[in-house]
C-alpha positions as semicolon CSV with decimal commas, in nm:
position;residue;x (nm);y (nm);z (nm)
1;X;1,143;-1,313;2,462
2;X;1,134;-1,636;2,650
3;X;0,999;-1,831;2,295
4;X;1,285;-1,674;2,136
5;X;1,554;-1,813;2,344
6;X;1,420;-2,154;2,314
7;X;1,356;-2,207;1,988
8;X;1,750;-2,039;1,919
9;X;1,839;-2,324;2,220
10;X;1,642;-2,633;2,123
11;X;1,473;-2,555;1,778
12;X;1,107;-2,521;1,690
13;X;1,024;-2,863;1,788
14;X;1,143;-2,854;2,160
15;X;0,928;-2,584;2,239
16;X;0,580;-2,610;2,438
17;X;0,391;-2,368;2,634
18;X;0,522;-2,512;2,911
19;X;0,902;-2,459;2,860
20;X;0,787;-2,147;2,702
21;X;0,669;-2,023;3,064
22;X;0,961;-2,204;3,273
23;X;1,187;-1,985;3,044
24;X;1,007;-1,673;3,124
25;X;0,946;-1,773;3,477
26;X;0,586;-1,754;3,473
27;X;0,259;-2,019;3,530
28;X;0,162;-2,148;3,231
29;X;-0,150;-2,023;3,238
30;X;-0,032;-1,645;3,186
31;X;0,105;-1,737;2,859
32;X;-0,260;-1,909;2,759
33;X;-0,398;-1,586;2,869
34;X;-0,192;-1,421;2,551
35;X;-0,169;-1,712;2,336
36;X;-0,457;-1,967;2,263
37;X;-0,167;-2,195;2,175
38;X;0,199;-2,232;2,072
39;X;0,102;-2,219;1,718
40;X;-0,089;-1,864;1,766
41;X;0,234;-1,762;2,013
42;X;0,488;-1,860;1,716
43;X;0,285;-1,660;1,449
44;X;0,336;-1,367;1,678
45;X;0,657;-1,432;1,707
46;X;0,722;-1,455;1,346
47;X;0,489;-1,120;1,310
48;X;0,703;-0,912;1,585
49;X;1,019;-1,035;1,356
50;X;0,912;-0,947;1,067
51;X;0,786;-0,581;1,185
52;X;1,086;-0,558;1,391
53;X;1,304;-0,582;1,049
54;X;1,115;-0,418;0,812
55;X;1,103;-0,090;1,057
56;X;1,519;-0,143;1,080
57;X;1,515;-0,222;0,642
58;X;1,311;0,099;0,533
59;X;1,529;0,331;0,770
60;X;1,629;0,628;0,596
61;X;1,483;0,555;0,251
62;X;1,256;0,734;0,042
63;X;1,155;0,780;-0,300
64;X;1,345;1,149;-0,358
65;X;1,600;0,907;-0,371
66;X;1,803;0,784;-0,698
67;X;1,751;0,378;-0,709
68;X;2,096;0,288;-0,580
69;X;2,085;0,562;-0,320
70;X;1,817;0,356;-0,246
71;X;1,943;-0,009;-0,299
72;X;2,223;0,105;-0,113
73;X;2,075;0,209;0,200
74;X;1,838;-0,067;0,167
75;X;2,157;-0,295;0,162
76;X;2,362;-0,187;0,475
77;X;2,030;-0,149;0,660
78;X;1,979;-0,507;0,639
79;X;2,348;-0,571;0,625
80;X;2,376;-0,434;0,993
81;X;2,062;-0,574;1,112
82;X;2,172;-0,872;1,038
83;X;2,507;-0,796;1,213
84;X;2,359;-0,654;1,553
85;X;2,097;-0,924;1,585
86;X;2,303;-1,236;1,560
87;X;2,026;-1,430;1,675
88;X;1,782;-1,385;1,443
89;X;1,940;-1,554;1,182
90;X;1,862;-1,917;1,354
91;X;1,517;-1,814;1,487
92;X;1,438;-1,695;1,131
93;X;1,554;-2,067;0,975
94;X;1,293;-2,192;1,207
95;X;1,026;-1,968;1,184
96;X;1,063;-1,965;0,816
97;X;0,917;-2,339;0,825
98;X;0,576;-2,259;0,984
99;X;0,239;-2,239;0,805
100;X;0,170;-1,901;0,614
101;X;-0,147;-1,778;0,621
102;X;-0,341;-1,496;0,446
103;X;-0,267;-1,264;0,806
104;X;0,113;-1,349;0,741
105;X;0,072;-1,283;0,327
106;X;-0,085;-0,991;0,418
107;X;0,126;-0,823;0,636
108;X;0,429;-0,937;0,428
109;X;0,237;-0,736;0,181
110;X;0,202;-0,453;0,418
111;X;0,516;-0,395;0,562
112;X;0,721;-0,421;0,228
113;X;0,500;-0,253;0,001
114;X;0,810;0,035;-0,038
115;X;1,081;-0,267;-0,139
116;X;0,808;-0,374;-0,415
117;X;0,752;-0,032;-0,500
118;X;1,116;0,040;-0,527
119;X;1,183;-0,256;-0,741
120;X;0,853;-0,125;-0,992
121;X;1,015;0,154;-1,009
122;X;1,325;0,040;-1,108
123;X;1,196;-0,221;-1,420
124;X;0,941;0,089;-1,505
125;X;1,258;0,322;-1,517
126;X;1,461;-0,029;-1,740
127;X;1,714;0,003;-1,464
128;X;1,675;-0,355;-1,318
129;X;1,596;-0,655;-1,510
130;X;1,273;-0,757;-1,610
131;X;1,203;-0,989;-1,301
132;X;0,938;-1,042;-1,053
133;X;1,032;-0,836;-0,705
134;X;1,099;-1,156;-0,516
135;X;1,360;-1,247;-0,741
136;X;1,480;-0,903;-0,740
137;X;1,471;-0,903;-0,394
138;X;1,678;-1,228;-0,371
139;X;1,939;-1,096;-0,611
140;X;1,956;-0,794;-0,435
141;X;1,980;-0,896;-0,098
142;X;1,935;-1,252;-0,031
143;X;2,308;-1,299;-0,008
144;X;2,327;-1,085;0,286
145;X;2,223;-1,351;0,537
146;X;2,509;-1,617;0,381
147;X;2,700;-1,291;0,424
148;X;2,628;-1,226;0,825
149;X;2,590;-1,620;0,894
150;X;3,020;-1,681;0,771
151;X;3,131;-1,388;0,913
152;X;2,933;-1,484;1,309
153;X;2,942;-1,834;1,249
154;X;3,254;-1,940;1,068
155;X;3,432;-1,622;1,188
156;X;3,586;-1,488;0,821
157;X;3,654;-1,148;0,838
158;X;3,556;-0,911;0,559
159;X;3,731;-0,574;0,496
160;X;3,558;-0,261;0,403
161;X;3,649;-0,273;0,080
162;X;3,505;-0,729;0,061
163;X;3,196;-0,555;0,213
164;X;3,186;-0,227;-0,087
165;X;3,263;-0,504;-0,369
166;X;2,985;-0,730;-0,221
167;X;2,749;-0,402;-0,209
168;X;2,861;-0,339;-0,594
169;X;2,790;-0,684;-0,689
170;X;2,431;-0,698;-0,535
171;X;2,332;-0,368;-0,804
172;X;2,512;-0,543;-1,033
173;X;2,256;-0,840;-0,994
174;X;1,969;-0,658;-1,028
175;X;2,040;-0,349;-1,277
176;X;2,047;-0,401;-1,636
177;X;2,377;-0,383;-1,828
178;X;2,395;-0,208;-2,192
């Protein structure tokens, strides 16, 4: 998407409508026919990301699963989302600085009802700490961006067995230890 490129090219701030169109190589009145404005056409944006990586998180999981069957797949899912969509790690830094509103709550809501249900699960079951599921998420997984962004962006190169320890480590953060 045109908006995309921009914003991953100039930042948030350096995009209009205008260069929005020139990028896409249309008039700018076909994007107004979408878009009431560029704050409307970066919600959508944000929206289609958002779907876009929750459809790629929840891959493969289910609740007939054991929880770190779960975390697990939950982990490389994002891991190699991360890794075949380089660019969404800098459109997300900017996207993550725009308004919320209750649409964007809610479909947060919506589309990673099974993460929050998994984590439920997992305090219900005293398998992972006694911590709200945002936390748990960010223990879990949060570390899989800083992960992606110094292996594309400071080119270090983890081994199999950096990328099994770091996997290890993430359960470790969340599960409770006798």
């Amino acid at each position: 998407m045109a908006a995309e490129a921009l914003i991953n090219k100039s930042g948030l701030e350096a995009v209009s409508i205008h260069r929005v169109a020139k990028q896409a190589k249309v008039a700018t009145g076909t994007i107004y026919l979408y878009f009431k404005d560029k704050d409307e056409l970066m919600a959508e944006l944000h929206e289609r990301n958002l779907r876009l990586f929750a459809e790629a998180f929840l891959a493969d999981v289910n609740t007939a699963q054991s929880l770190q069957e779960c975390h697990s797949r939950l982990w490389l899912n994002a891991l190699h989302y991360h890794q075949e969509n380089v660019n969404v790690q800098r459109l997300w830094v900017h996207l993550e600085t725009l308004p919320k509103n209750a649409r964007h709550k809610a479909l947060i809501q919506e589309l990673f009802k099974p993460v929050k249900l998994f984590f439920s699960r997992g305090v219900e079951q005293g398998c992972f700490k006694p911590l709200p599921g945002e936390m748990l998420y960010a223990l879990a997984f949060g570390q899989i961006l800083e992960i992606c962004r110094f292996s594309q962006l400071r080119e270090a190169n983890f081994t199999k067995q950096d990328m099994d320890a770091a996997l290890l480590a993430s359960w470790d953060a969340i599960t409770i230890h006798p």
